[in-house]
Every structure is written in structure tokens, then in C-alpha cells.
N, CA, C and O atoms as a GROMACS GRO file, in nm:
protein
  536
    1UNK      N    1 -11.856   8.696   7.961
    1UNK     CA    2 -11.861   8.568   8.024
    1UNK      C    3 -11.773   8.471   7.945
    1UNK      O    4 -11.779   8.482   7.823
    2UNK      N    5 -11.701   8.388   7.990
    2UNK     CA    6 -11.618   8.273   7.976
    2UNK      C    7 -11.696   8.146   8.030
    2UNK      O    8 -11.787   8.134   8.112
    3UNK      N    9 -11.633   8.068   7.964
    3UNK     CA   10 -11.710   7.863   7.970
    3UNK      C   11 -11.601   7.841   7.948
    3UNK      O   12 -11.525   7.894   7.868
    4UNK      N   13 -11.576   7.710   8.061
    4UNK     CA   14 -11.433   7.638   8.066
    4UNK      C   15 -11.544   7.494   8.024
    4UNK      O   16 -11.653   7.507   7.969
    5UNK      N   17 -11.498   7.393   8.057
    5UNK     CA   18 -11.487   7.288   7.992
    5UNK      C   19 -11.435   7.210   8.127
    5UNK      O   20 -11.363   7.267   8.209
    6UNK      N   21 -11.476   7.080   8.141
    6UNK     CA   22 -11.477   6.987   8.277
    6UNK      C   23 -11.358   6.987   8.294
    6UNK      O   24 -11.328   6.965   8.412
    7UNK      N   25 -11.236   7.010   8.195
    7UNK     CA   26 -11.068   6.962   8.226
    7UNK      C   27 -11.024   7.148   8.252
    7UNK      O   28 -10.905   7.178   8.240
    8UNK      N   29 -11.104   7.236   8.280
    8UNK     CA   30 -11.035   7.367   8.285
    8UNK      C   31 -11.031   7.466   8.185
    8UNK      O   32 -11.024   7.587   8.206
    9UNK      N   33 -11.038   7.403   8.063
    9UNK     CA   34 -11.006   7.488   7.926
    9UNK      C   35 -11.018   7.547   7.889
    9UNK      O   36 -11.021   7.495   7.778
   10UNK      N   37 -11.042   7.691   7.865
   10UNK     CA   38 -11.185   7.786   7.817
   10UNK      C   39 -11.246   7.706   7.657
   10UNK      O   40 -11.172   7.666   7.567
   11UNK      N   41 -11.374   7.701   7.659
   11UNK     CA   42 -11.429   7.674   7.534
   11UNK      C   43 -11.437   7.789   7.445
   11UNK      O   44 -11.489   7.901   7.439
   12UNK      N   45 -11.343   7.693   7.365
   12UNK     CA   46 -11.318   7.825   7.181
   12UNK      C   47 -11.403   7.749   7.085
   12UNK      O   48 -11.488   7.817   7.027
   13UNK      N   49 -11.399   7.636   7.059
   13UNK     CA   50 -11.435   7.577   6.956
   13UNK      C   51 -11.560   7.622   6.906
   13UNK      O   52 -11.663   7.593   6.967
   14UNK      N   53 -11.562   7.711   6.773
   14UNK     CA   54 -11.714   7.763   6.761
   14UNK      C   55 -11.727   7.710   6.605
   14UNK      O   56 -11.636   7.674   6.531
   15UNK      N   57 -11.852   7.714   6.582
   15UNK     CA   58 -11.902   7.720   6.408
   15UNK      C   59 -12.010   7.822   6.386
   15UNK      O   60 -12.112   7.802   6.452
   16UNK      N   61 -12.009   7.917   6.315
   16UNK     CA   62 -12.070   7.990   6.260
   16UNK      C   63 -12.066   8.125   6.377
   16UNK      O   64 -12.171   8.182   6.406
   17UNK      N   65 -11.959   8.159   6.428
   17UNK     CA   66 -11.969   8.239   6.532
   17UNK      C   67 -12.039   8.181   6.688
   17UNK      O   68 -12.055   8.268   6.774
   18UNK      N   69 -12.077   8.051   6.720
   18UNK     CA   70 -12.175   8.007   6.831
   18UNK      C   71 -12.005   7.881   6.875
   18UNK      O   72 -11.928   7.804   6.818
   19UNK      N   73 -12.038   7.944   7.031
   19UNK     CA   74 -11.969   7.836   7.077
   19UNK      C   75 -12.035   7.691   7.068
   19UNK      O   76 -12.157   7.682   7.086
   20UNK      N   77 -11.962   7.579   7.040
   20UNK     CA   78 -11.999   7.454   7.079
   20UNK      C   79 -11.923   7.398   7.219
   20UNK      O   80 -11.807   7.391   7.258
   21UNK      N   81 -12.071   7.357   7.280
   21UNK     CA   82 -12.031   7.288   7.433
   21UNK      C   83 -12.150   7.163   7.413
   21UNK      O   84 -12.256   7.138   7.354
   22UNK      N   85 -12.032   7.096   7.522
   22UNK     CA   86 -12.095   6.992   7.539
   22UNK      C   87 -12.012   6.922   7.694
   22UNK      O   88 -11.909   6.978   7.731
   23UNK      N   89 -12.054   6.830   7.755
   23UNK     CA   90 -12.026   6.807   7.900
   23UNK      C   91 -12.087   6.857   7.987
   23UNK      O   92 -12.208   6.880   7.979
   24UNK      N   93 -11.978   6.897   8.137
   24UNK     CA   94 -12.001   6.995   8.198
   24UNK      C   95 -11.938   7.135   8.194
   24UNK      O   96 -11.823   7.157   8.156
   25UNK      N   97 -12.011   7.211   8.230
   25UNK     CA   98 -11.947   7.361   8.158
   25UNK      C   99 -11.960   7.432   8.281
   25UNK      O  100 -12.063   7.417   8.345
   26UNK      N  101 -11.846   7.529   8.335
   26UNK     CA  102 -11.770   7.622   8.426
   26UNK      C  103 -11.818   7.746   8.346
   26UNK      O  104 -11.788   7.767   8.228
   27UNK      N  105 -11.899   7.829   8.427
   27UNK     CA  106 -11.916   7.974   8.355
   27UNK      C  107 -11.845   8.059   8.439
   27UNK      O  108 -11.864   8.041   8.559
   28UNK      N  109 -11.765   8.153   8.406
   28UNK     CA  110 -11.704   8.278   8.481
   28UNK      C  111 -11.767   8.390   8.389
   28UNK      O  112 -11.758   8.394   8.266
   29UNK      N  113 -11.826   8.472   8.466
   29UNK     CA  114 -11.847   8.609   8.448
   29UNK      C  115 -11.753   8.735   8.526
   29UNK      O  116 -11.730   8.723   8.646
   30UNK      N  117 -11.700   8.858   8.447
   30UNK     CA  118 -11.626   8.950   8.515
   30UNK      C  119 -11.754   9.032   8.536
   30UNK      O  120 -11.818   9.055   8.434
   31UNK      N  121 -11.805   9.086   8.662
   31UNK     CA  122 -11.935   9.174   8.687
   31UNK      C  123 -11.854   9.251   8.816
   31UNK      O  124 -11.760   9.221   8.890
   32UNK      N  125 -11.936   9.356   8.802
   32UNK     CA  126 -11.915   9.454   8.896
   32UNK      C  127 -12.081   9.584   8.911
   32UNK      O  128 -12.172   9.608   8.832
   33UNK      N  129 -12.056   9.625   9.020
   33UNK     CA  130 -12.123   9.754   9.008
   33UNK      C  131 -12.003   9.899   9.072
   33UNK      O  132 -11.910   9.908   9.152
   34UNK      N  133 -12.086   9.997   8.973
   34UNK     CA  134 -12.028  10.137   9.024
   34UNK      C  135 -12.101  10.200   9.093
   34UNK      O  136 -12.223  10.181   9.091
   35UNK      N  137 -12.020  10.329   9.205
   35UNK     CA  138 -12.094  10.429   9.224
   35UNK      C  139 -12.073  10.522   9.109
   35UNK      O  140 -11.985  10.519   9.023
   36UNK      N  141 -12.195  10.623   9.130
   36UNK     CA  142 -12.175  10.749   9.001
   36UNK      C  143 -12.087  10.809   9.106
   36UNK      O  144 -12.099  10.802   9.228
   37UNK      N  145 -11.996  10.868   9.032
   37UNK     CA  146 -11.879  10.939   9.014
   37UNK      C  147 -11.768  10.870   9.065
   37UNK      O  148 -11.674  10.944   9.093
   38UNK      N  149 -11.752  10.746   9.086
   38UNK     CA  150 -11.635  10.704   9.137
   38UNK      C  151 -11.551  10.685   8.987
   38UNK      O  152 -11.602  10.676   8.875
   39UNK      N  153 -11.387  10.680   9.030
   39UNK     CA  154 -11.298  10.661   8.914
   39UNK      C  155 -11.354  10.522   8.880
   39UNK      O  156 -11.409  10.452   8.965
   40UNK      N  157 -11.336  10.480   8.734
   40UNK     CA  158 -11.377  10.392   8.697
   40UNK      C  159 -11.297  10.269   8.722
   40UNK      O  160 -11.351  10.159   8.712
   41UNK      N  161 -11.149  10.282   8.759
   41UNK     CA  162 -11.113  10.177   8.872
   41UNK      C  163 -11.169  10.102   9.009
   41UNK      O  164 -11.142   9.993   9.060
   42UNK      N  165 -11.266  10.214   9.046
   42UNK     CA  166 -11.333  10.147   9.190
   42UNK      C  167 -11.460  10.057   9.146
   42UNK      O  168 -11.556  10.112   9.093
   43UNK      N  169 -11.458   9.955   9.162
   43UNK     CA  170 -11.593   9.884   9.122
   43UNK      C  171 -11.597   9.802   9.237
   43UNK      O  172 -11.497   9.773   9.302
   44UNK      N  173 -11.730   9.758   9.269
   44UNK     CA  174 -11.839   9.695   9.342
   44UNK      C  175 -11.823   9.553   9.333
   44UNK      O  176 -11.810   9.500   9.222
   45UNK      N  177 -11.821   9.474   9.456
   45UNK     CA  178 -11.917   9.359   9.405
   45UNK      C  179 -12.020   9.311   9.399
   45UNK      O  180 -12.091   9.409   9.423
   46UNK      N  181 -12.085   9.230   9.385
   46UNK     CA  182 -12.212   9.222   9.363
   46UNK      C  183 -12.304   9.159   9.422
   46UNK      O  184 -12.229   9.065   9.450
   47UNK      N  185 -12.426   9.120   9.475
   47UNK     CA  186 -12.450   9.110   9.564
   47UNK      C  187 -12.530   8.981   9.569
   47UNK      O  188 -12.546   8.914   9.671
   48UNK      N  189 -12.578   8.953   9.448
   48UNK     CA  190 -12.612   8.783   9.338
   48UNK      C  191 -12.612   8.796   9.253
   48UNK      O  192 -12.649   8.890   9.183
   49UNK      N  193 -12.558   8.675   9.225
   49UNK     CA  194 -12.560   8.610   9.028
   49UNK      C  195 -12.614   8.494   9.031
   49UNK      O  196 -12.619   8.406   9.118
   50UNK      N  197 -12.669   8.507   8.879
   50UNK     CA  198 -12.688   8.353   8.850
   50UNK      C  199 -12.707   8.368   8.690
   50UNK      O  200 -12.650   8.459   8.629
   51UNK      N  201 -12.793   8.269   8.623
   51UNK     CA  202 -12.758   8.241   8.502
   51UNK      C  203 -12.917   8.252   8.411
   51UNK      O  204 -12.987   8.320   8.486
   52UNK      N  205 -12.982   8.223   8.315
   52UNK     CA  206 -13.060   8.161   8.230
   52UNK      C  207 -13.003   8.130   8.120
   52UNK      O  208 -12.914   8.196   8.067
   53UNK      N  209 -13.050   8.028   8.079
   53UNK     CA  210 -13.048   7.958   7.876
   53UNK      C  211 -13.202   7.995   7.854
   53UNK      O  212 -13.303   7.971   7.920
   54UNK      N  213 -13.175   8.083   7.702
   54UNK     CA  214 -13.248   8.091   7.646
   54UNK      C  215 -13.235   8.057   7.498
   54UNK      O  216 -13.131   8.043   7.433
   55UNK      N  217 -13.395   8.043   7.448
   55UNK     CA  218 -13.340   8.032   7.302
   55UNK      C  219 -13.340   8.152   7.213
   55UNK      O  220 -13.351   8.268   7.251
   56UNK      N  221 -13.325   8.105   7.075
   56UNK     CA  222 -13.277   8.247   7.016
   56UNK      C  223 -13.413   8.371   7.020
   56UNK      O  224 -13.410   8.488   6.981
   57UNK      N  225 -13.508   8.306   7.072
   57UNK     CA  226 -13.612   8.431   7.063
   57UNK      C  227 -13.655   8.477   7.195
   57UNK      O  228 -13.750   8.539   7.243
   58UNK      N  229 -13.532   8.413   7.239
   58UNK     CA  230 -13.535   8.483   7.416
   58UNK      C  231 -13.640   8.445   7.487
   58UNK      O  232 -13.672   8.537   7.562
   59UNK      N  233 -13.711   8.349   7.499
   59UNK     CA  234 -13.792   8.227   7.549
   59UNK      C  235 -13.716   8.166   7.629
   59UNK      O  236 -13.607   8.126   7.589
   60UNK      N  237 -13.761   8.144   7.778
   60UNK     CA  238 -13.627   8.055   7.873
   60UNK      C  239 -13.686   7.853   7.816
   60UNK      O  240 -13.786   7.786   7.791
   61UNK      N  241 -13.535   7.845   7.826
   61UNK     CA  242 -13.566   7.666   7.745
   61UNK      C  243 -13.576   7.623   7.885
   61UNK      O  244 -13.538   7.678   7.989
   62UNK      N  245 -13.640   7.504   7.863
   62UNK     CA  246 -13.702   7.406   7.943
   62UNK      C  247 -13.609   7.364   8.083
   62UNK      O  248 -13.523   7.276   8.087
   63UNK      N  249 -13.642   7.432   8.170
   63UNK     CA  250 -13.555   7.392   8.300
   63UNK      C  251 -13.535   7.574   8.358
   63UNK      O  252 -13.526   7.589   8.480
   64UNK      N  253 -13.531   7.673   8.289
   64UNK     CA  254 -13.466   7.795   8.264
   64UNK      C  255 -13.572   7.895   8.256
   64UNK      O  256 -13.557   8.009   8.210
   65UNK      N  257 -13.716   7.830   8.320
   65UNK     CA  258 -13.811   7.900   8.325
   65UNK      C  259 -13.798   8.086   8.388
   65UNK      O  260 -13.848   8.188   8.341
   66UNK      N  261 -13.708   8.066   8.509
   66UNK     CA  262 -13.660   8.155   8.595
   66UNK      C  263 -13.539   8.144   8.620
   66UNK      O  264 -13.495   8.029   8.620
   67UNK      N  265 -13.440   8.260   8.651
   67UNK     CA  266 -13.302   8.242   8.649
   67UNK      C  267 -13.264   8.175   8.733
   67UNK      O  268 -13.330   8.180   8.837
   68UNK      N  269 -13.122   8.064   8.729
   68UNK     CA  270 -13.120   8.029   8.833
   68UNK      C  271 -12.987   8.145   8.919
   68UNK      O  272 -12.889   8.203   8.872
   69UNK      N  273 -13.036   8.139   9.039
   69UNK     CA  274 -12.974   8.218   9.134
   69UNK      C  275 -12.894   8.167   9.190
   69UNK      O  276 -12.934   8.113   9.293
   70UNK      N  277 -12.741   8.154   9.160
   70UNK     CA  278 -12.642   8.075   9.218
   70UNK      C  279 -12.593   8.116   9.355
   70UNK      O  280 -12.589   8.061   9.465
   71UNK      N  281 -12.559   8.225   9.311
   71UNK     CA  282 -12.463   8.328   9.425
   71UNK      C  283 -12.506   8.445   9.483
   71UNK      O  284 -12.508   8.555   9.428
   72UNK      N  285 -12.547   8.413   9.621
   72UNK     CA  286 -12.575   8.521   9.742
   72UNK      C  287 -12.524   8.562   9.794
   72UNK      O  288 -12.528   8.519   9.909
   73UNK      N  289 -12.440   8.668   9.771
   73UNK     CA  290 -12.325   8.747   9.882
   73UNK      C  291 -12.392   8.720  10.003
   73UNK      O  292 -12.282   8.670  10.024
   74UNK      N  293 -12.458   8.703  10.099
   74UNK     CA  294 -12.559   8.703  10.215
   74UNK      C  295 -12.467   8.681  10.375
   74UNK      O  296 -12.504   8.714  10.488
   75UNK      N  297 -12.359   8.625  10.339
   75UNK     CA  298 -12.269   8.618  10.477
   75UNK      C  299 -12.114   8.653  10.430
   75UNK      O  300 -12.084   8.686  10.316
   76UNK      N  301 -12.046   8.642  10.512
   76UNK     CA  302 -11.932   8.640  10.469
   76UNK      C  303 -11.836   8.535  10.430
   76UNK      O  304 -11.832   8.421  10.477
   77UNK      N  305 -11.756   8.587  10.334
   77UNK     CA  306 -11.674   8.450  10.294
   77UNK      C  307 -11.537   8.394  10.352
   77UNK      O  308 -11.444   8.471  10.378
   78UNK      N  309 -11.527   8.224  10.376
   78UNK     CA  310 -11.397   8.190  10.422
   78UNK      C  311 -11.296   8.195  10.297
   78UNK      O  312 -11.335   8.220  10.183
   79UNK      N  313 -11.191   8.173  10.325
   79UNK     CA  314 -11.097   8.176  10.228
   79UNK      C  315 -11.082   8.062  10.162
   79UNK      O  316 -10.994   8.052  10.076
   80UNK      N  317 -11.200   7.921  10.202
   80UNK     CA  318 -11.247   7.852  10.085
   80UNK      C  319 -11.395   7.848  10.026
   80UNK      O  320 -11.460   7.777   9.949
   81UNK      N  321 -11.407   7.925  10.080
   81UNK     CA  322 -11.593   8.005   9.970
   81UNK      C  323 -11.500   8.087   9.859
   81UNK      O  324 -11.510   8.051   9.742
   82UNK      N  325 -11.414   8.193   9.891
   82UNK     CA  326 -11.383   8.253   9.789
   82UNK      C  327 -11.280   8.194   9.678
   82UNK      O  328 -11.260   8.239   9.566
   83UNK      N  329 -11.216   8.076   9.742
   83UNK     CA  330 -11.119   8.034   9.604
   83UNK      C  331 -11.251   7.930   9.503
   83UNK      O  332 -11.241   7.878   9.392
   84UNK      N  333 -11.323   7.932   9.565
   84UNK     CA  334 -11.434   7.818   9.471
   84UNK      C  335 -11.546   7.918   9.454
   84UNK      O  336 -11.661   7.877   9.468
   85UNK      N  337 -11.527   8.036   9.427
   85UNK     CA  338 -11.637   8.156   9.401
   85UNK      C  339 -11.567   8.233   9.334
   85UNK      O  340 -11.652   8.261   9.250
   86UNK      N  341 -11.460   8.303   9.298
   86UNK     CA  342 -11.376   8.360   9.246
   86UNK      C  343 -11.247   8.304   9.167
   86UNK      O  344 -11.158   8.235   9.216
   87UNK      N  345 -11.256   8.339   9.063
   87UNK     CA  346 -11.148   8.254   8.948
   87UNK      C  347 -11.032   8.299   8.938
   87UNK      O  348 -11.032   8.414   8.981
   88UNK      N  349 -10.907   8.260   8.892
   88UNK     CA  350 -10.784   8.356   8.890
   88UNK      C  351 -10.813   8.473   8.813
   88UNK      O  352 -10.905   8.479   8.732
   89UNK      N  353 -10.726   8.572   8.843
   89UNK     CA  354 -10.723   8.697   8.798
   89UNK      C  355 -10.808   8.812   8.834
   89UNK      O  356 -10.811   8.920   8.775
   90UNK      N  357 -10.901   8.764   8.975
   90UNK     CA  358 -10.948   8.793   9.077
   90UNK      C  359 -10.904   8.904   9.164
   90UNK      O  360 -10.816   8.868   9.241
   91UNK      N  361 -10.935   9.016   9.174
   91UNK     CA  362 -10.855   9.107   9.267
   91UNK      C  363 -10.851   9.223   9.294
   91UNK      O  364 -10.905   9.286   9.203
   92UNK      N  365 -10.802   9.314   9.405
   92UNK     CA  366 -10.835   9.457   9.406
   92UNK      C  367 -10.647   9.502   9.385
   92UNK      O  368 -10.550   9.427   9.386
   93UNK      N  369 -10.655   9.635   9.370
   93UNK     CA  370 -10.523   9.722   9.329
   93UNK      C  371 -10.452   9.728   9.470
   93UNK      O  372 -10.329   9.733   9.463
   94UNK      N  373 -10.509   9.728   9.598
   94UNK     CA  374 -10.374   9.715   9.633
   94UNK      C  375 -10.284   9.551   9.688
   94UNK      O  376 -10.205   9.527   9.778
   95UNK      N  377 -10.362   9.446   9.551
   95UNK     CA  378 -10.310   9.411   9.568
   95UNK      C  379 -10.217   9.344   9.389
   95UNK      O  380 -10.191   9.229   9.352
   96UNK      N  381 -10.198   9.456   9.334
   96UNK     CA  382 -10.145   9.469   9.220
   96UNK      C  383 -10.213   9.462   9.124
   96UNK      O  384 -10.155   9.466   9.015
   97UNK      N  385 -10.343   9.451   9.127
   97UNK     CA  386 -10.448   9.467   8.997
   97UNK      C  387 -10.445   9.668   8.978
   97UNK      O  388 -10.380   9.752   9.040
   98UNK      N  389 -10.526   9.679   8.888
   98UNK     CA  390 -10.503   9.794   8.794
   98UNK      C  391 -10.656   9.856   8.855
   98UNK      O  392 -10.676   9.971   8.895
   99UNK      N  393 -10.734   9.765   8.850
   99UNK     CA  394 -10.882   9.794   8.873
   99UNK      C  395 -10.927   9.662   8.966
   99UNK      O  396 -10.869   9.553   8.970
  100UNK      N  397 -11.005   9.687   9.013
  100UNK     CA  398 -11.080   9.535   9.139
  100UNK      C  399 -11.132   9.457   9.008
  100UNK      O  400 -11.166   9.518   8.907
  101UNK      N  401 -11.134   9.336   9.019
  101UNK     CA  402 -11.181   9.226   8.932
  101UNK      C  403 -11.254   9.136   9.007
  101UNK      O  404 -11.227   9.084   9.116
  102UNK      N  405 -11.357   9.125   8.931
  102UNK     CA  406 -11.468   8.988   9.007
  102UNK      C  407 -11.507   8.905   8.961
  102UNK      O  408 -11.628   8.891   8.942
  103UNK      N  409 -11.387   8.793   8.917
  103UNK     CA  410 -11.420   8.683   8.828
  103UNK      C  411 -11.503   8.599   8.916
  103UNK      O  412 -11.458   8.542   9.015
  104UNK      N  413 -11.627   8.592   8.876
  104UNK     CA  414 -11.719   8.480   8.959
  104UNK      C  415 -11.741   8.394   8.888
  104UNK      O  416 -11.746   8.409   8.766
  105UNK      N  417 -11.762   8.268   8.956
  105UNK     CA  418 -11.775   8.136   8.888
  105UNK      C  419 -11.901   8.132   8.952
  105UNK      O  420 -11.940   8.111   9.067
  106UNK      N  421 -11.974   8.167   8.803
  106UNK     CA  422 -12.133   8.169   8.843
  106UNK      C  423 -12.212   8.033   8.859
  106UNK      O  424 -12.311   8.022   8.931
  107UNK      N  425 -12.151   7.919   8.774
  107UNK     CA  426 -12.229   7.814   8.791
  107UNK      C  427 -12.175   7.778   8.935
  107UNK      O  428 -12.184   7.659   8.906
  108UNK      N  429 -12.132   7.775   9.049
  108UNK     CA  430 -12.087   7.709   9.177
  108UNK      C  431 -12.210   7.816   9.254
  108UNK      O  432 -12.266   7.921   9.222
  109UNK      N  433 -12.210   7.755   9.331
  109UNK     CA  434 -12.318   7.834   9.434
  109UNK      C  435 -12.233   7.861   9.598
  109UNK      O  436 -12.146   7.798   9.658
  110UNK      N  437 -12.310   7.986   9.628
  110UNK     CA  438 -12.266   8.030   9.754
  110UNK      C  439 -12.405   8.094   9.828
  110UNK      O  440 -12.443   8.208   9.802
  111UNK      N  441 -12.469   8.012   9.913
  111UNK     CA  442 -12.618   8.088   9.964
  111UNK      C  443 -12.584   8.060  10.125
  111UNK      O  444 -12.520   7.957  10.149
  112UNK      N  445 -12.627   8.152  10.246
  112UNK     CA  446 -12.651   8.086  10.350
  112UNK      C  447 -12.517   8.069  10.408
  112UNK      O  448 -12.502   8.005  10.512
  113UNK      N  449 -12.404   8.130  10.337
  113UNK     CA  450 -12.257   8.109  10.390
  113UNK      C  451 -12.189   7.938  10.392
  113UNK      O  452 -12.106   7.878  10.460
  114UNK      N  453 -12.267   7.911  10.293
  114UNK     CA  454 -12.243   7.767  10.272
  114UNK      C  455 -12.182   7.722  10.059
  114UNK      O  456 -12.250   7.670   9.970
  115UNK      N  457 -12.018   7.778  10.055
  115UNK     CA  458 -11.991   7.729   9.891
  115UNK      C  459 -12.019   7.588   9.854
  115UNK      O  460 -12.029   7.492   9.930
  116UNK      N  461 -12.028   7.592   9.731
  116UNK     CA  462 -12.068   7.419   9.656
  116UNK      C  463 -12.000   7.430   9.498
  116UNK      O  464 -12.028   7.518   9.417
  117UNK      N  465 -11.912   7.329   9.478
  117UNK     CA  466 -11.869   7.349   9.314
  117UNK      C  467 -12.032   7.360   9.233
  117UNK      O  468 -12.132   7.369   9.304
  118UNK      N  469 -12.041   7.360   9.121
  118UNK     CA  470 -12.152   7.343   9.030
  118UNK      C  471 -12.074   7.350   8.862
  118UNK      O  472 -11.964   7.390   8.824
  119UNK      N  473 -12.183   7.295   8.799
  119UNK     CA  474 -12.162   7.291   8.668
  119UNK      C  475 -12.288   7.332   8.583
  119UNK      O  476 -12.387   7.297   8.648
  120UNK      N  477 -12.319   7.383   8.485
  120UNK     CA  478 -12.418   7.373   8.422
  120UNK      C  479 -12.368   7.205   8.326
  120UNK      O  480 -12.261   7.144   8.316
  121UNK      N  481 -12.486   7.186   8.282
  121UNK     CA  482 -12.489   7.051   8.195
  121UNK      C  483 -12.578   7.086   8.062
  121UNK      O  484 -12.697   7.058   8.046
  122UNK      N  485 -12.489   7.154   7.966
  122UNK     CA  486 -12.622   7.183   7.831
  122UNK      C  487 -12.663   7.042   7.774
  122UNK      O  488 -12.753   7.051   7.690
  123UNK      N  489 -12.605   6.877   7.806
  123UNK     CA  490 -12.645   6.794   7.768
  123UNK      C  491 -12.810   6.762   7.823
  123UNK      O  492 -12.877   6.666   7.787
  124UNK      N  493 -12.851   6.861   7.911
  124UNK     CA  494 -12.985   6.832   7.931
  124UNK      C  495 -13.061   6.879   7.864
  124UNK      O  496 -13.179   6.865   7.894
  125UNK      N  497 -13.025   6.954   7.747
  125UNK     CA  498 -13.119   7.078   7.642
  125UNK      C  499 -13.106   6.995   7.538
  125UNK      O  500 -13.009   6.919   7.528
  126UNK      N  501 -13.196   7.003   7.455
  126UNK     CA  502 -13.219   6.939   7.293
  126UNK      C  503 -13.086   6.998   7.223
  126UNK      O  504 -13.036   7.096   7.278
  127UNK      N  505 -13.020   6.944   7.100
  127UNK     CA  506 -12.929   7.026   7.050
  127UNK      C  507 -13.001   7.161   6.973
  127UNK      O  508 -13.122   7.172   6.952
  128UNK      N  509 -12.913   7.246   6.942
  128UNK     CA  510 -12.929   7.355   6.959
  128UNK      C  511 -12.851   7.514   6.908
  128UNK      O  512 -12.734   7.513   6.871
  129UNK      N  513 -12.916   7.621   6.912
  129UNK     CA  514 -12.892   7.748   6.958
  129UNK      C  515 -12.914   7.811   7.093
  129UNK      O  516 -13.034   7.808   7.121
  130UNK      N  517 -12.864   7.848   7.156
  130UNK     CA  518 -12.952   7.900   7.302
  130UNK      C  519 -12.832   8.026   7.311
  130UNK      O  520 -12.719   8.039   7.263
  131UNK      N  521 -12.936   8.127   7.415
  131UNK     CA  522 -12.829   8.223   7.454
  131UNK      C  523 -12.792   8.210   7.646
  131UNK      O  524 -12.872   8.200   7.739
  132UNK      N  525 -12.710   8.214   7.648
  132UNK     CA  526 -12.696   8.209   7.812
  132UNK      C  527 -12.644   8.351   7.872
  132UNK      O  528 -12.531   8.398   7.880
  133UNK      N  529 -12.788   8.408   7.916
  133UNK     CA  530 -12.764   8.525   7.984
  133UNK      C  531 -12.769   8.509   8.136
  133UNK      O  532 -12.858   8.457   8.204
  134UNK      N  533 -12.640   8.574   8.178
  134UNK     CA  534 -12.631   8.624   8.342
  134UNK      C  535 -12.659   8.738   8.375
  134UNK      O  536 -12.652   8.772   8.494
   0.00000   0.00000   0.00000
């Protein structure tokens, strides 16, 4: 998983190995599923994502009780659900990728055949350690 930063950026800035964020934060995850025995080029997409913050003892922090569930494959997508659901570098081989890629931009939501930008906001969490599992 990747965190951009409200201007685009990916967030590097870390101390002690832990990213520091602050604002609004863009999560992209690369996810896929396989079949057994397919070449490991053929991958899946997926069918929902979404996110939790937890803290370091894997306790969901306050808001993060239950994951939130951003993205419902559930209808099909227009060709502006998928540019605001899928990040560059996005893609299957024949159309020059090596392997299918499924950069999802997990914080934006897609339910009901209806996309929406989104952000997470860690300014709503106490400062901190947390882990953010998708």
C-alpha cells in the first residue's frame, strides 16, 4: 500500500521506520486474486476493499471499530468510476503491462455503481502509532 498526500505526493517522510501523515491522505493498494494454477501473470480483481487503523496491539482505534468498506465491484464501471478507482500504472498485458495491475484507490468509494473521491483524515486520531490494514 502507498499514501499520497492532498497535493499527490506519495508520503516518504518517516522517523523511526513509521510513516508520518498528516492532512488528507490518498491510499492506493496493488491487490489482486489468483486462480490455482493460473501463470502468475493472470490475476483477478477484486471484488471489495476497504481499510482499518489500528493500534499497535491491533485494537481498531476509535472510529475503526469495523473495516470501512469502500469499494464494491457490484455494477459495472464507466470510464469515470474507473479513472477515480484505479491509479496510474493500472492495467492488463494486452495492453502493455507485463502482468494485470490493480492500483485501487481504496480511500474513494465505489458502491451501487455510483464513484465518490474520498480521503482518509488521520487528523481525527490522537497522535500516534497506528497500523492501517486493508
Amino acid at each position: 500500500m502507498r499514501l499520497f498526500a492532498e497535493d499527490g505526493r506519495p508520503i516518504i517522510r518517516a522517523e523511526r521506520g513509521r510513516l508520518i501523515v498528516d492532512g488528507q491522505v490518498e491510499g492506493v493498494v496493488d491487490a489482486w486474486d489468483q486462480v490455482d494454477g493460473n501463470a502468475a501473470r493472470r490475476r483477478l480483481g477484486l471484488y471489495s476493499i476497504g481499510y482499518q487503523v489500528l493500534h499497535p496491539d491491533e485494537s481498531p482505534a476509535p472510529g475503526f471499530e469495523a473495516p470501512r468498506r469502500t469499494i464494491v465491484f457490484d455494477r459495472l464501471l464507466s470510464a469515470a468510476a474507473a479513472s477515480l478507482l484505479f491509479a496510474a500504472g493500472s492495467g492488463i498485458p494486452a495492453y502493455g503491462n507485463r502482468a494485470s495491475r490493480f492500483l485501487c484507490r481504496a480511500t474513494n468509494t465505489f458502491r451501487n455503481g455510483v464513484a465518490a473521491p474520498g480521503r482518509w483524515e488521520p487528523g481525527t486520531l490522537r497522535p500516534g502509532e497506528y497500523i492501517l490494514r486493508m
